[in-house]
C-alpha positions as CSV (number, residue, x, y, z in Angstrom):
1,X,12.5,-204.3,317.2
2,X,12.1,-208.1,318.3
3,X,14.6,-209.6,320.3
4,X,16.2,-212.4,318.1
5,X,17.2,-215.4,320.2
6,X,19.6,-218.4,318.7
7,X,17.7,-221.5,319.7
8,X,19.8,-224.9,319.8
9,X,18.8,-228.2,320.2
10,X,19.1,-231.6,318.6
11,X,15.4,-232.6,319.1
12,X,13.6,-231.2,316.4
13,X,10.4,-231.7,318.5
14,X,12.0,-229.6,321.4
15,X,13.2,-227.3,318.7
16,X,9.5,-226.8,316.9
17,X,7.3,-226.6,320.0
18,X,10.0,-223.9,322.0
19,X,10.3,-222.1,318.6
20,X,6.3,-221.6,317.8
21,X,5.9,-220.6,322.1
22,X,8.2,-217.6,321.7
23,X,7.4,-216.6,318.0
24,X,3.9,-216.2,320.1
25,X,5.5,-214.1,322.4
26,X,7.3,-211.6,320.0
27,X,10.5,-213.0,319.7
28,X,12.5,-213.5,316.4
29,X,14.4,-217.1,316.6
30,X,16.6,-218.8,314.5
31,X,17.3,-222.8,314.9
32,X,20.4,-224.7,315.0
33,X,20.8,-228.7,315.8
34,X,24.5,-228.7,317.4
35,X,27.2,-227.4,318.7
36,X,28.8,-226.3,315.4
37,X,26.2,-225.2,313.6
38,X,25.9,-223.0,316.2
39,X,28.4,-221.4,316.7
40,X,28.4,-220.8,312.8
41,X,24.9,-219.3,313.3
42,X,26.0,-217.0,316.2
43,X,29.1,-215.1,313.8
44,X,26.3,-214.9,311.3
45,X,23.3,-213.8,312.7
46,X,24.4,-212.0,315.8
47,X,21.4,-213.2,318.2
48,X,20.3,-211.4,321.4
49,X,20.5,-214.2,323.2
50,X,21.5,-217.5,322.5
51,X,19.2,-220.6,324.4
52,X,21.9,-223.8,324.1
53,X,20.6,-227.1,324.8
54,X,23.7,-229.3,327.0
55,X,23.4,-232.8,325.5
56,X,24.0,-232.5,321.6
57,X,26.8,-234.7,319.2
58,X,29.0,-233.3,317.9
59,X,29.2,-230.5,320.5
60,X,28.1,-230.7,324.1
61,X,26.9,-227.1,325.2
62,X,29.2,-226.4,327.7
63,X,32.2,-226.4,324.7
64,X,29.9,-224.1,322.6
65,X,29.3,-221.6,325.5
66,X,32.7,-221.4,326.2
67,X,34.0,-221.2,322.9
68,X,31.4,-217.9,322.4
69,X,32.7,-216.4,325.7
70,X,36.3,-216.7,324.6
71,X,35.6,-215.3,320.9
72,X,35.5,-211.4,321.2
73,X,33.0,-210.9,318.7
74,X,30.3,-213.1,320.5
75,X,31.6,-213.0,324.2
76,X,28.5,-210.2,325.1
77,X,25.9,-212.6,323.9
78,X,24.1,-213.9,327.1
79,X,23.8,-217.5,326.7
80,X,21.2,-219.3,328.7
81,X,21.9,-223.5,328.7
82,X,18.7,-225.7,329.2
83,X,18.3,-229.5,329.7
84,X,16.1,-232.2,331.1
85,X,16.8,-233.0,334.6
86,X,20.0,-235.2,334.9
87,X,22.0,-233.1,336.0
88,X,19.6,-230.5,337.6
89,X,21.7,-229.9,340.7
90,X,25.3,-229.7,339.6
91,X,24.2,-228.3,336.0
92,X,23.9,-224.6,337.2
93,X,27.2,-224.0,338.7
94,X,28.9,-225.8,335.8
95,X,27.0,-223.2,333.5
96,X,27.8,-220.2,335.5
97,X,31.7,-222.0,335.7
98,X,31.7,-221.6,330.9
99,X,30.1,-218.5,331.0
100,X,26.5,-218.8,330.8
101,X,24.1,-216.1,332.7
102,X,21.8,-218.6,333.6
103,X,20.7,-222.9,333.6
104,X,16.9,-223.6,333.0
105,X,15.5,-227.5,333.5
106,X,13.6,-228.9,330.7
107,X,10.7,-229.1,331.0
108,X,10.5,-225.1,331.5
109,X,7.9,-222.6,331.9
110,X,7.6,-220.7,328.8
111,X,6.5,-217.1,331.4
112,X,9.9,-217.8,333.0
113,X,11.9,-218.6,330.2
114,X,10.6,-215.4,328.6
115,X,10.7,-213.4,331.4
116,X,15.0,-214.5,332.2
117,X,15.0,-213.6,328.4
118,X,13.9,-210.3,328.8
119,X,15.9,-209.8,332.0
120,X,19.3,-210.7,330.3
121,X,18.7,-208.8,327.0
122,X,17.5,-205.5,329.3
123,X,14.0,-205.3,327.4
124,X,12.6,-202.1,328.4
């Protein structure tokens, strides 16, 4: 079974071209464009993994990773934030600090990306 993966981001653009590079790679993914949504998303779909973008209205992504660590029903999904690079080298710690198992600077490499994905949702 495909690994489904909660994608958010409020640049459809970023949204569209991530989406279509891991639906090449096997992956199931669902879309959200903030924070809330999101989190709505997460109760309902139960992702894998969720991939939460940091700079979004509404909702930055650190709130939304810690609101899903502190919810028991979604506290087990491993959350990986991404953004571009303004905050590339205090962004990581701050990540680890709400919850999230790992930071990746847009732009990424789709190989990594996929292959963190598959390390944090134990593909065999």
């Amino acid at each position: 079974m495909a690994i489904k993966i909660l994608l958010v981001d409020d640049e459809r653009d970023i949204i569209e071209v991530t989406k279509m590079r891991l639906l090449s790679k096997g992956f199931r993914v669902e879309c959200a464009y903030d924070g809330l949504s999101a989190l709505d998303r997460v109760k309902k779909d139960k992702p894998d993994l969720v991939l939460l973008d940091l700079f979004m209205p509404v909702m930055h992504g650190f709130e939304v990773c810690k609101r899903l660590k502190e919810d028991p029903e979604t506290k087990a999904i491993p959350v990986i934030l991404f953004s571009a690079g303004l905050c590339k080298d205090s962004c990581p710690k701050e990540a680890k600090d709400v919850g999230a198992v790992d930071f990746v600077a847009k732009p990424f490499d789709v190989e990594e990306l996929v292959d963190k994905i598959n390390f944090y949702t134990k593909k065999k």
